[in-house]
N, C-alpha and C positions, 0 to 999 in steps of 0.2 A: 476827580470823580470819586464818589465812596458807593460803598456797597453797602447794601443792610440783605443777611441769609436768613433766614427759615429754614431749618434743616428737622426734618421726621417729626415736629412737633406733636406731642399729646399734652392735653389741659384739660384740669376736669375741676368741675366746680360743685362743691356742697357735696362729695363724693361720685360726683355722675361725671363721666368722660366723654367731654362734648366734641375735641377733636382728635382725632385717632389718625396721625400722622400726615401734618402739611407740610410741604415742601414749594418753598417759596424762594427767588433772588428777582432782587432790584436791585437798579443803578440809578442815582442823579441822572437826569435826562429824559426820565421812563415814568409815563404814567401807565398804572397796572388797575385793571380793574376787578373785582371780585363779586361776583351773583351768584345767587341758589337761594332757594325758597328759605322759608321763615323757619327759624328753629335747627339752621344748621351748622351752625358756628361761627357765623362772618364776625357778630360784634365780639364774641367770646375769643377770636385773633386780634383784632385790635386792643383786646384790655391786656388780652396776656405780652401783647410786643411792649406795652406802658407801664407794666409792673400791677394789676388793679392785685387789692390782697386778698378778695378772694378768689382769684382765678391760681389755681394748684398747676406748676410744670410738670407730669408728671416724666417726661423724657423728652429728650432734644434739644435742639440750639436753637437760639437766637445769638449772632452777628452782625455787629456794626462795625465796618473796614478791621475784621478781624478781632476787636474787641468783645468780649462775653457779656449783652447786655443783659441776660440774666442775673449775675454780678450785680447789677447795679442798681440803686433805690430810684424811684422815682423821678426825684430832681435830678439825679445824674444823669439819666437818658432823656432830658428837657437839654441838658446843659451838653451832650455829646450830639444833639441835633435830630432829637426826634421829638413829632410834636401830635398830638390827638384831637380832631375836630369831632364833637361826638353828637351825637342825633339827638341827646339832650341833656343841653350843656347849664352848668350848674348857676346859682344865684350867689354870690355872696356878698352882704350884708354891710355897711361901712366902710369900704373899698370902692373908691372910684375905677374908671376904666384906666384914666391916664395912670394912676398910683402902681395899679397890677402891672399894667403891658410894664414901666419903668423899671419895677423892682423885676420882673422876669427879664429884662435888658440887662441889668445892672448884674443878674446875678449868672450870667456869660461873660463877664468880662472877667479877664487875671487880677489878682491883686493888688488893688491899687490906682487901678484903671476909674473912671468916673465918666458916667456921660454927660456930654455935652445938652444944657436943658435946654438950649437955641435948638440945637438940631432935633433930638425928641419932637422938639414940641410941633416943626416943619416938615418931620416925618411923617408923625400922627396926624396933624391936616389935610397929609395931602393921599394915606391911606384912606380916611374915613373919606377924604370927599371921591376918591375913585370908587369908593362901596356904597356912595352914595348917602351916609350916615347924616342923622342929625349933629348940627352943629354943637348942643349941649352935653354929647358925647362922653366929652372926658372925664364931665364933671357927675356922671350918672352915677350910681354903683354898680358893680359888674352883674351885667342882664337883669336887674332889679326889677320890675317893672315893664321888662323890653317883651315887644311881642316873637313867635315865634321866627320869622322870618329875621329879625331885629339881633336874636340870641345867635343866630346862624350868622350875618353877616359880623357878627363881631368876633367870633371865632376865627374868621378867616382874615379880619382887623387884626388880630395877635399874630396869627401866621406870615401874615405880608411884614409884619414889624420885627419879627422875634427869626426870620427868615433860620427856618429851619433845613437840614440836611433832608429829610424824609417826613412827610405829613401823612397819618393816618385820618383819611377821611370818612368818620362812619353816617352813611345815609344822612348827607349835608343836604339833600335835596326834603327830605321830609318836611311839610308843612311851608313851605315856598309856594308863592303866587309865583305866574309866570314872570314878570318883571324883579322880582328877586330870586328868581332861579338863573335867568340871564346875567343880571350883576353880578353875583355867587360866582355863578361856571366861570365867565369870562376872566374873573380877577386871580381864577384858578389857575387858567391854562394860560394864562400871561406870565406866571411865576418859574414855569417849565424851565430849565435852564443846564446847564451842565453843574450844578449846584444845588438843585433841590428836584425831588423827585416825590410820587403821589401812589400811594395806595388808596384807592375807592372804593368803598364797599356803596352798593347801590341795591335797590330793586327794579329802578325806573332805568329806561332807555333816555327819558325826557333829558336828562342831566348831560346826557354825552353828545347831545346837541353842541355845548359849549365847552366839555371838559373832552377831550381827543387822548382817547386813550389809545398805546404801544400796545398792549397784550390783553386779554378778558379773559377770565381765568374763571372755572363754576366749582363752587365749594355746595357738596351733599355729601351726609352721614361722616360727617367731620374731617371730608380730605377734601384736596381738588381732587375733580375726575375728568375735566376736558381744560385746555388751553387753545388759544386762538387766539384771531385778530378780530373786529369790531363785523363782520360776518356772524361772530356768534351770538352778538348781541343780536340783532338782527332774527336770528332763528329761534332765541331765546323768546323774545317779542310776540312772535307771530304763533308758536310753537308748546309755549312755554318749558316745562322741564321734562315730561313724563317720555320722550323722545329718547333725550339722554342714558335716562334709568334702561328704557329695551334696548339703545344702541350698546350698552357698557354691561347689563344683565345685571344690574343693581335694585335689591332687593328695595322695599319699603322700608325707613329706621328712621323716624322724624324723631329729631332729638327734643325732647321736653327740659329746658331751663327756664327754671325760676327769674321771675325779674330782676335784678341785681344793676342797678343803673350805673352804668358808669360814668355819672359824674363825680364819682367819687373819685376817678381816677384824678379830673381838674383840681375835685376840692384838696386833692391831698398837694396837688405842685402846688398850689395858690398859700397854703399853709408854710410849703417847706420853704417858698421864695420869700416868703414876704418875713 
């Protein structure tokens, strides 16, 4: 079983401090879910646990089984088993799908080590056809041309393959019809295991239809302020947020950040592996 901590984190990007002390722990096994309105740090946690460069630490830890991933570049924390599904994931150009997923394969293995292209290649079949993928797949360039739905399910294509320790999943549901919001979830919450575990960042309740989340955790004005079980999604739904702020006496502070897409965070692992 591994752990990945959050410990008092602050991140501030382009000089503005968008989280002011999150305090976070997962374990393989645990899917965790994360909501609050628009503008209050949810994607601004997932860039900074992924290293994006311009997201600033300004204090805290990040932990993996006691490892400092702060420490560590980009492909390192690809390669100690952390992986980022992102709500809009990047294109790149003369790279097939099969060539990426391979070389992110290849470049987990020890010295020396080679994979197997028989097995690769009966992996990748029988991922894409559980995702329901076209058959000409492998041979596409990565999200070149894929529709929005298409880019999402492929995302989660590298994750079933590259079977990471921890998945950051930001807002996978965005731009999903309902029949690939169900393929999505379901290939999600199939991968549960005592080996790999889910951070969620969502807006929608629609997604936890199929993704069963352990804990729902609500990030405003750059911290969590309430944890629960799937009850608070629930009240979140019906309720929305302004509850929370008179239950807890939390002022108005909608944080304003600049678009800053994190596919940069992919383009940079696709760079480093390949």
């Amino acid at each position: 079983m591994s752990k990945l901590q959050i410990i008092d984190l602050y991140v501030s990007v382009e000089g503005k401090q968008i989280l002011k002390g999150v305090n976070l722990e997962l374990s393989t096994g645990e899917f965790h879910v994360i909501m609050g309105p628009n503008g209050t740090g949810k994607s601004t946690l997932s860039a900074a646990i992924m290293g994006h460069y311009k997201y600033t630490v300004d204090s805290g830890s990040i932990l993996l089984d006691g490892e400092d991933v702060l420490k560590m570049s980009v492909d390192e924390r690809s390669r100690k088993g952390l992986f980022l599904a992102m709500q809009y994931p990047s294109e790149i150009e003369g790279v097939t799908n099969a060539d990426f997923i391979k070389t992110a394969m290849q470049a987990r293995l020890a010295e020396g080590e080679h994979i197997s292209l028989f097995k690769f290649i009966k992996t990748l079949d029988k991922a894409s056809q559980e995702l329901k993928m076209k058959s000409d797949l492998p041979h596409r360039y990565v999200n070149v041309g894929f529709s929005g739905g298409e880019k999402k399910r492929n995302e989660i294509l590298q994750m079933k393959i590259l079977k990471p320790k921890f998945a950051i999943l930001d807002e996978i549901d965005s731009g999903l019809d309902v029949d690939a919001l169900r393929i999505v979830g379901e290939n999600v919450n199939e991968m549960k295991s005592s080996e790999f575990g889910a951070l969620v960042i969502t807006h929608y309740e629609r997604l936890l239809d199929y993704i069963k989340p352990d804990y729902v955790h609500i990030l405003m004005n750059g911290k969590i302020v309430k944890s629960g079980d799937t009850s608070l999604i629930e009240k979140v739904d019906q309720n929305g947020y302004d509850w929370i702020k008179e239950e807890l006496g939390l002022d108005d502070d909608p944080i304003t950040v600049t678009s800053i897409g994190t596919c940069a965070v992919k383009s940079s692992l696709a760079k480093n592996e390949a």
